[in-house]
C-alpha positions in Angstrom: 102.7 171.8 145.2 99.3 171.5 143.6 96.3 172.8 145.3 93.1 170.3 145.1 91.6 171.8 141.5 94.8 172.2 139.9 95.9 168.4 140.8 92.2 167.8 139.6 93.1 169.7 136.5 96.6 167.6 135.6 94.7 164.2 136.7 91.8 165.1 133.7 95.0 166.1 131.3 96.5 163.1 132.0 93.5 161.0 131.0 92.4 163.0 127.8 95.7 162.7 126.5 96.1 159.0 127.2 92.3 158.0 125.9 92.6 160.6 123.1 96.0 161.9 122.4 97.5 165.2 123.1 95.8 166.5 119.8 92.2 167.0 121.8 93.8 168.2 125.1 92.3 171.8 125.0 91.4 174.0 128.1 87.6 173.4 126.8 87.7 169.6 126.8 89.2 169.1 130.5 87.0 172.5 131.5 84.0 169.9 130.8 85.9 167.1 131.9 85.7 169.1 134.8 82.3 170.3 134.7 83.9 174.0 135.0 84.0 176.8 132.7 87.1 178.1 130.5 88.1 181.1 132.0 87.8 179.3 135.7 90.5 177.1 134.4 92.3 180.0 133.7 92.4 180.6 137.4 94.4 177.6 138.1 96.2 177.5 134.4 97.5 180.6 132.2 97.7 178.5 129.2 97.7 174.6 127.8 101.5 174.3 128.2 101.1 175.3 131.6 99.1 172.6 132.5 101.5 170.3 130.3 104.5 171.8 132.1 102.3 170.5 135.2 101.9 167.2 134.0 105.5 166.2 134.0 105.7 167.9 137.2 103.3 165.6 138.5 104.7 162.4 137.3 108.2 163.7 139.4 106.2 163.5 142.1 104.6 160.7 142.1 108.2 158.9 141.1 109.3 160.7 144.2 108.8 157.1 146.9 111.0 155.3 144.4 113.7 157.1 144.4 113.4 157.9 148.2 113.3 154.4 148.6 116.8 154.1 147.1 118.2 155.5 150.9 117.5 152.2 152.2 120.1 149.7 151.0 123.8 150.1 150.8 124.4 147.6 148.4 124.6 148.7 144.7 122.8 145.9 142.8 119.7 145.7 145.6 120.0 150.0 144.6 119.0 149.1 140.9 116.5 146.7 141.8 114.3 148.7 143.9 114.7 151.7 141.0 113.4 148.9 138.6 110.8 147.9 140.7 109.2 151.0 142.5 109.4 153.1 139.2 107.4 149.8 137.3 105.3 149.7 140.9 104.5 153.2 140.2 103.5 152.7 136.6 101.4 150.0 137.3 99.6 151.7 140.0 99.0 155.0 137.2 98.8 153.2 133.9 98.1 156.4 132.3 101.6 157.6 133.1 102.7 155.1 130.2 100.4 156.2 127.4 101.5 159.8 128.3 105.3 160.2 129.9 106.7 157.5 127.5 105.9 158.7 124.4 108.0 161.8 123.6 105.5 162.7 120.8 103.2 163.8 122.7 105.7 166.9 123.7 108.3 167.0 121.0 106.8 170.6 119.5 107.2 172.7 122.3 110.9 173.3 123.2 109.9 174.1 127.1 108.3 170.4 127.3 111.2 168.9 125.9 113.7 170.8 128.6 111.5 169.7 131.1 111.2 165.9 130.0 115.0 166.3 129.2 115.5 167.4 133.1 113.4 164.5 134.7 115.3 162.1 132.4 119.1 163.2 133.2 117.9 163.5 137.1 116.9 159.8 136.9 119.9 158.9 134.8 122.0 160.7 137.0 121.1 158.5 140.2 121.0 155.6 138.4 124.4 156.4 137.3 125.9 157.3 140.7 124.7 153.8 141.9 126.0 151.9 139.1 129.3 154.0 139.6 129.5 153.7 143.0 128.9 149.5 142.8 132.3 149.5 140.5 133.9 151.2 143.0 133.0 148.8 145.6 133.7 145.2 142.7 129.3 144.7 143.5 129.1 145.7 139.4 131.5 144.8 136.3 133.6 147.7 135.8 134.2 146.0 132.2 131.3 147.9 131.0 131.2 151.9 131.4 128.6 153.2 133.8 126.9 154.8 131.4 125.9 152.1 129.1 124.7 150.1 131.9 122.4 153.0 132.8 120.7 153.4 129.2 120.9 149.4 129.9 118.5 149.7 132.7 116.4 152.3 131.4 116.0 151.4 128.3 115.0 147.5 128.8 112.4 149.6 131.6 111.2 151.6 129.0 110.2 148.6 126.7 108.7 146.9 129.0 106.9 149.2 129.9 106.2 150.3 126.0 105.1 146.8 125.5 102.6 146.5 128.5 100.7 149.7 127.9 100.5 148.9 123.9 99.3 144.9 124.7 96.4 146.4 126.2 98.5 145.6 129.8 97.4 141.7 129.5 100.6 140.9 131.5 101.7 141.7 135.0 104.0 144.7 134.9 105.3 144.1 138.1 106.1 140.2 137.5 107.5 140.8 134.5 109.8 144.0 135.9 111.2 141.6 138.4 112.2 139.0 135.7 113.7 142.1 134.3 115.6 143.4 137.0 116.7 140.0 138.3 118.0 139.7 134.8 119.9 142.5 134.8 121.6 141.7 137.9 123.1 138.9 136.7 124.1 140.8 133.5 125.8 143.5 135.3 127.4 141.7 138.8 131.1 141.6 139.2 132.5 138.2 138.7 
């Protein structure tokens, strides 16, 4: 999807605006990140909010494995646990991804970012949903609790985890702890 300098070009983003905030991503500062000039940028970029539009793109694909990694179990709850794990797996691997996919500030003032963010998050709640769904269906997941709410459930004890890692300076094991999490879960969410 990317060609080599424009992948080059969203890697560099993605740093600046985890180190420094979005407030000093500007085509000059990753240009001599880069050690490139402006207008060659432009080449590979039209503007700033393309290459932040890129960015999110980006972090879709590297969540890509996890979710392709779903088609290998049939049963519901062992479903959610690999989307705990290989999306925290993920995160780990790209710490950055926290400091700059997790905090909605960083792309609340442009309404084509927030469609965009808004996409990536219903896609992932939308699997996470089916699953969950599909587990009531088969008595693998309480039924006493709509889908839905076990889905912000999931996500949202995810998303403070991984809040609290990348903000703690990420002194704990994301991965360890996203396993306590997830086997947690399970045993909040299992049909009795």
């Amino acid at each position: 999807m990317f060609s080599e300098r424009q992948q080059q070009i969203v890697e560099i983003a993605i740093k600046l605006i985890a180190d420094k905030g979005i407030q000093n991503l500007t085509t000059k500062n990753i240009a001599f990140k880069i050690g490139i000039s402006e207008p060659a940028l432009y080449r590979h970029f039209s503007s700033k909010l393309e290459i932040l539009k890129a960015v999110i793109a980006y972090f879709q694909i590297k969540m890509q494995p996890a979710l392709e990694k779903l088609k290998e179990s049939l049963i519901s709850l062992n479903k959610i646990e690999s989307f705990m794990l290989e999306h925290l797996k993920i995160i780990n691997l790209n710490p950055d991804f926290a400091k700059v996919i997790f905090s909605e500030a960083n792309f609340q003032n442009e309404e084509n970012l927030i469609l965009k963010m808004n996409n990536m998050m219903n896609q992932s709640h939308k699997i996470l949903e089916t699953i969950v769904h599909s587990g009531q269906k088969k008595d693998e997941i309480r039924t006493d609790i709509n889908s839905l709410s076990i889905v912000r459930m999931i996500i949202g004890s995810m998303r403070l985890l991984v809040t609290q890692w990348s903000m703690s300076g990420m002194i704990f094991n994301l991965e360890t702890e996203g396993r306590q999490l997830s086997d947690d879960i399970k045993k909040l969410i299992v049909a009795k």
